[in-house]
C-alpha positions as CSV (number, residue, x, y, z in Angstrom):
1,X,-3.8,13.6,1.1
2,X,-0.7,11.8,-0.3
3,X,0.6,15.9,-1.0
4,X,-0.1,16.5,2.7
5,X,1.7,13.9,3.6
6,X,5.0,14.7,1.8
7,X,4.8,18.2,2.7
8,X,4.6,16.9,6.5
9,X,7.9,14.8,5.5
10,X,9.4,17.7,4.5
11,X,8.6,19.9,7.6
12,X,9.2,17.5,9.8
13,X,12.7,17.1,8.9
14,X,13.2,20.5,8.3
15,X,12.3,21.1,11.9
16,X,14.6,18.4,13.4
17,X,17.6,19.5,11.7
18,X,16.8,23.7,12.5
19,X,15.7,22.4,15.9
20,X,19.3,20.7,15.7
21,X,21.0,23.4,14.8
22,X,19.5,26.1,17.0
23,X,21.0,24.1,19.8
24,X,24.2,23.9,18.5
25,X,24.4,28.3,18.3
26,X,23.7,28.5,21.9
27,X,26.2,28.8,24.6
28,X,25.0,26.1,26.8
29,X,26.0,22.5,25.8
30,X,24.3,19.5,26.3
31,X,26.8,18.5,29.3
32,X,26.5,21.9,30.7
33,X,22.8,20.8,31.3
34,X,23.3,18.1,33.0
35,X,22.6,15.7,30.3
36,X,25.1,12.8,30.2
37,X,26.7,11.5,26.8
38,X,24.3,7.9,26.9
39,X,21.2,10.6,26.8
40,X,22.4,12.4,23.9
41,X,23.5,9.5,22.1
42,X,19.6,7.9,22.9
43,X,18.0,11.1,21.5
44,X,20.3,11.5,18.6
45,X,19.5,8.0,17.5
46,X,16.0,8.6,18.2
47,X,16.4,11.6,15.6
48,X,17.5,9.2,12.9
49,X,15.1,6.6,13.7
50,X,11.9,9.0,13.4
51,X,13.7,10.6,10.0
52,X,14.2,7.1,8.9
53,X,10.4,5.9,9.6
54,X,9.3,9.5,8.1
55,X,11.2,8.2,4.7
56,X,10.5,4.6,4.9
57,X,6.3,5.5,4.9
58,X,7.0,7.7,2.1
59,X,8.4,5.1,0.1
60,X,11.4,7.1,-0.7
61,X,13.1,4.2,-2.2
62,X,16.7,4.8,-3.0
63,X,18.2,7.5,-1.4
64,X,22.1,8.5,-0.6
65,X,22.9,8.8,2.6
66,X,25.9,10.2,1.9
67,X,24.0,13.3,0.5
68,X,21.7,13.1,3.7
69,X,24.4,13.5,6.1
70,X,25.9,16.2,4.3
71,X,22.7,17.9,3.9
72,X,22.5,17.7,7.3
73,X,25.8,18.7,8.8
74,X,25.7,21.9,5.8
75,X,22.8,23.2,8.0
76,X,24.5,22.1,11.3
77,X,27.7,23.5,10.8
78,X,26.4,27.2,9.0
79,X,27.8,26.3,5.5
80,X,26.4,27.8,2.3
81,X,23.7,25.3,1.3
82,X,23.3,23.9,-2.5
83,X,19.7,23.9,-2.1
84,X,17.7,26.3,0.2
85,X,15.2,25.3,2.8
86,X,12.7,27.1,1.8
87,X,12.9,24.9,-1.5
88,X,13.6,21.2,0.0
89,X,9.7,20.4,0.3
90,X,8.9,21.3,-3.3
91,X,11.9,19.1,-4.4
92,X,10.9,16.2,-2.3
93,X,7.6,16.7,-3.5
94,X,8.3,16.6,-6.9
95,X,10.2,13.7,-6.8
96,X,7.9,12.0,-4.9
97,X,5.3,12.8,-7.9
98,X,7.3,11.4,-10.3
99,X,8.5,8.2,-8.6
100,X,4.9,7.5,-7.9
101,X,4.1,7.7,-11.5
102,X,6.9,5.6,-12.6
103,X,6.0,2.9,-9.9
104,X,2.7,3.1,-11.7
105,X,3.7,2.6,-15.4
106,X,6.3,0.1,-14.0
107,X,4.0,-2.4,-12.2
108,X,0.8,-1.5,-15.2
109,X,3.7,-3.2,-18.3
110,X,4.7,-5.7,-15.3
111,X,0.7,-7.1,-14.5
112,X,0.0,-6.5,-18.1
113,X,3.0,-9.0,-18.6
114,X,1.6,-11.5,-16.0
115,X,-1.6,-11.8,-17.2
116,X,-1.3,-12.0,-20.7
117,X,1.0,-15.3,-19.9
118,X,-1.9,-16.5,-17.3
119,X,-4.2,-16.2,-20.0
120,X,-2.6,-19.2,-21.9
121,X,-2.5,-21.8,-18.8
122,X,-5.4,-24.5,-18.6
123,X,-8.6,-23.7,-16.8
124,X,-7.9,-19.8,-16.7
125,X,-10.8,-17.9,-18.4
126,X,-11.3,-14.1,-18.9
127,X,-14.5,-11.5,-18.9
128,X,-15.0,-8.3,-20.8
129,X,-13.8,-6.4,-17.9
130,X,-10.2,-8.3,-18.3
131,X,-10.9,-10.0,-15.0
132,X,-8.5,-13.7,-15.2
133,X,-9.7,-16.5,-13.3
134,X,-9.4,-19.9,-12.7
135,X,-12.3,-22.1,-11.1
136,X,-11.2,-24.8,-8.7
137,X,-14.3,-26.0,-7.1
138,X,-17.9,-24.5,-8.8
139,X,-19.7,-25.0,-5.7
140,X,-23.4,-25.8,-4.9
141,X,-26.2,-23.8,-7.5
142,X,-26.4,-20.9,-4.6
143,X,-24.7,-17.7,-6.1
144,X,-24.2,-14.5,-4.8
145,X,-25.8,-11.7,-5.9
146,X,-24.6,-8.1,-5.7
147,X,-26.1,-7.3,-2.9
148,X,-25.8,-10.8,-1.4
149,X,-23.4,-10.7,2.0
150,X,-20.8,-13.5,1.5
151,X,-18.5,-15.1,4.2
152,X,-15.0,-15.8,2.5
153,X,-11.4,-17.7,3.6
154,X,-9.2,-16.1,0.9
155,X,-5.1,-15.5,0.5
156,X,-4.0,-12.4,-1.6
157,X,-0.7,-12.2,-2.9
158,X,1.2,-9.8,-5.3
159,X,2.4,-11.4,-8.6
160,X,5.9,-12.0,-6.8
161,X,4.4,-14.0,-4.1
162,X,4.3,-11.7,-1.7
163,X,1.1,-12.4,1.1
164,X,-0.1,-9.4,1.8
165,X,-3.6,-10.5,3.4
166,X,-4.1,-13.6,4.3
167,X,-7.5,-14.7,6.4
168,X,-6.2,-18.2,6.7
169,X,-3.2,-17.1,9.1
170,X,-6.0,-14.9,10.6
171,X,-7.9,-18.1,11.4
172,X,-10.8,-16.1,11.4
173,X,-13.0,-15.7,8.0
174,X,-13.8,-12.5,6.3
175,X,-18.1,-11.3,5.9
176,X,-18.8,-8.5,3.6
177,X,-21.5,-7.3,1.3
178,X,-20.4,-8.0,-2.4
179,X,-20.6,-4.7,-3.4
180,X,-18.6,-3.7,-0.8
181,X,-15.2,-4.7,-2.0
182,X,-12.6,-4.1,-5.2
183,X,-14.9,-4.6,-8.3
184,X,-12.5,-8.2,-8.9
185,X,-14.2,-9.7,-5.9
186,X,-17.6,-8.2,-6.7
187,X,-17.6,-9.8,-10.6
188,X,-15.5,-13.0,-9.4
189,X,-17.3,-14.6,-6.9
190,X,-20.3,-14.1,-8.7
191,X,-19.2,-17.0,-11.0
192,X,-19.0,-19.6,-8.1
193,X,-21.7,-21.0,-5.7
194,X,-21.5,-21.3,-2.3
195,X,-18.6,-23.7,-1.4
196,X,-17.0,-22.8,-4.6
197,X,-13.1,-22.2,-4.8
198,X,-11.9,-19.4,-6.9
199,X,-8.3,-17.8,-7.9
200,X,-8.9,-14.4,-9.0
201,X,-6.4,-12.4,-11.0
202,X,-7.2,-9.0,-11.3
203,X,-5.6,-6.3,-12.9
204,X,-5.4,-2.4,-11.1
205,X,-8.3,-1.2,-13.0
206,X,-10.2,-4.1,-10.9
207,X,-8.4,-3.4,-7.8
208,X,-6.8,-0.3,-6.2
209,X,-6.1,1.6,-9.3
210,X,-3.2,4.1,-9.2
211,X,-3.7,4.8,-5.4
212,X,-2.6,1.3,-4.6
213,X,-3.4,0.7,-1.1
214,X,-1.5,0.3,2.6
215,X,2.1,-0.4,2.6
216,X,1.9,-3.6,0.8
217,X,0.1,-2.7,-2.5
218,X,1.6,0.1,-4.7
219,X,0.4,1.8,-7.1
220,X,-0.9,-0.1,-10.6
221,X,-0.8,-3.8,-8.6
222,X,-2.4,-6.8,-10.4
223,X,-3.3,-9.0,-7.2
224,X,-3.8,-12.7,-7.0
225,X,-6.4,-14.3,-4.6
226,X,-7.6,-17.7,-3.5
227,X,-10.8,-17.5,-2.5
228,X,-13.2,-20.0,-0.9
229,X,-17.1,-19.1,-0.9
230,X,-17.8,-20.9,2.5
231,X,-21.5,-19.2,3.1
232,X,-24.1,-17.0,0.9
233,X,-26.6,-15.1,2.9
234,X,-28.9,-13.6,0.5
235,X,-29.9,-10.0,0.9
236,X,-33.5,-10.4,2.7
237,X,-35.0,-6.5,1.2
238,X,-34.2,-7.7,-2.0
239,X,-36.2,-10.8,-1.7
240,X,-38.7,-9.4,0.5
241,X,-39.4,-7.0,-3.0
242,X,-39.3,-9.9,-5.4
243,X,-42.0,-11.6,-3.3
244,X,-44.3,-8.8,-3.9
């Protein structure tokens, strides 16, 4: 999917800037059309704004725009390219393959950091899985089971601060099935009872891995939730079974 995507990228632009050009070889300008120059200066900046979206959702990061305009006007103006465009979308792909992986291994050392120093404040404990955690509130003697639906009010943050989901500024609470969600939330709220208040610091392998996930959370992100366990509905087939 994520290939698909930057191979999209890749075609899209391509077909702006031949779509661009093709224009410019004809005989007939823009004016001759009837078009007036408020028009053309709407779609032009319509061009860079859905090139600059295209780039932005890619998570290009750094780029030279210098080199992008010249890029451009090479193709625009029939000059001899330094890279042919037949070859752009294996280059962008490429680099979009290694950037990934180097967002990866950067944030991996940068949680790794985080939660080695977390593991040395007061009232944070670890598990085998190298889930952190720090109990607030235990709750009542009521604990979810895996199967167990729980109702939750929870904030999620990146180790920088960053909210990135937040059910409190949703004012609405969250209901899911335990075994539903990243394995952090399946293992951690296990260890509270209903009412219970939790902060969960989980580490990628716990979370989203090296997919990451949305635009928020890259790839290899150690996450940070408060959670409170407002409600434990247990699951009614498992108990119906235990009953037997």
């Amino acid at each position: 999917m994520k290939n698909y995507k930057l191979f999209t990228l890749a075609a899209a632009a391509s077909l702006m800037v031949v779509a661009c050009g093709g224009q410019k070889t004809t005989s007939v300008s823009s004016a001759d059309l009837g078009f007036s120059s408020s028009q053309i200066d709407s779609v032009s900046y319509a061009i860079g704004v859905s090139l600059g979206s295209m780039v932005e959702e890619a998570r290009f990061g750094d780029i030279d725009m210098n080199e992008v305009r010249k890029g451009m006007e090479d193709v625009l103006n029939s000059r001899d390219l330094r890279i042919e465009k037949n070859q752009t979308g294996i280059i962008i792909q490429q680099y979009m393959m290694m950037r990934m992986t180097k967002i990866a291994e950067f944030n991996k050392a940068k949680g790794d950091e985080f939660l080695k120093k977390k593991g040395t404040e007061d009232g944070v404990q670890s598990t085998d899985s190298g889930l952190y955690y720090r109990i607030t509130e235990p709750g009542s003697d009521l604990h979810p089971s895996l199967t167990d639906t729980v109702e939750v009010n929870y904030e999620g943050t990146l180790i920088d601060g960053k909210v990135f989901d937040s059910s409190y500024e949703r004012n609405q609470t969250a209901k899911f099935p335990l075994n539903r969600v990243i394995k952090g939330w399946t293992e951690g709220l296990q260890l509270i009872g209903e009412g219970g208040k939790i902060e969960l610091y989980i580490p990628a392998e716990l979370a989203y891995g090296p997919q990451g996930a949305g635009p928020d959370i890259g790839p290899n992100e150690t996450l940070i939730f408060k959670v409170e366990l407002i409600k434990v509905s247990k699951d009614s087939k498992k108990e119906d079974k235990e009953a037997e």
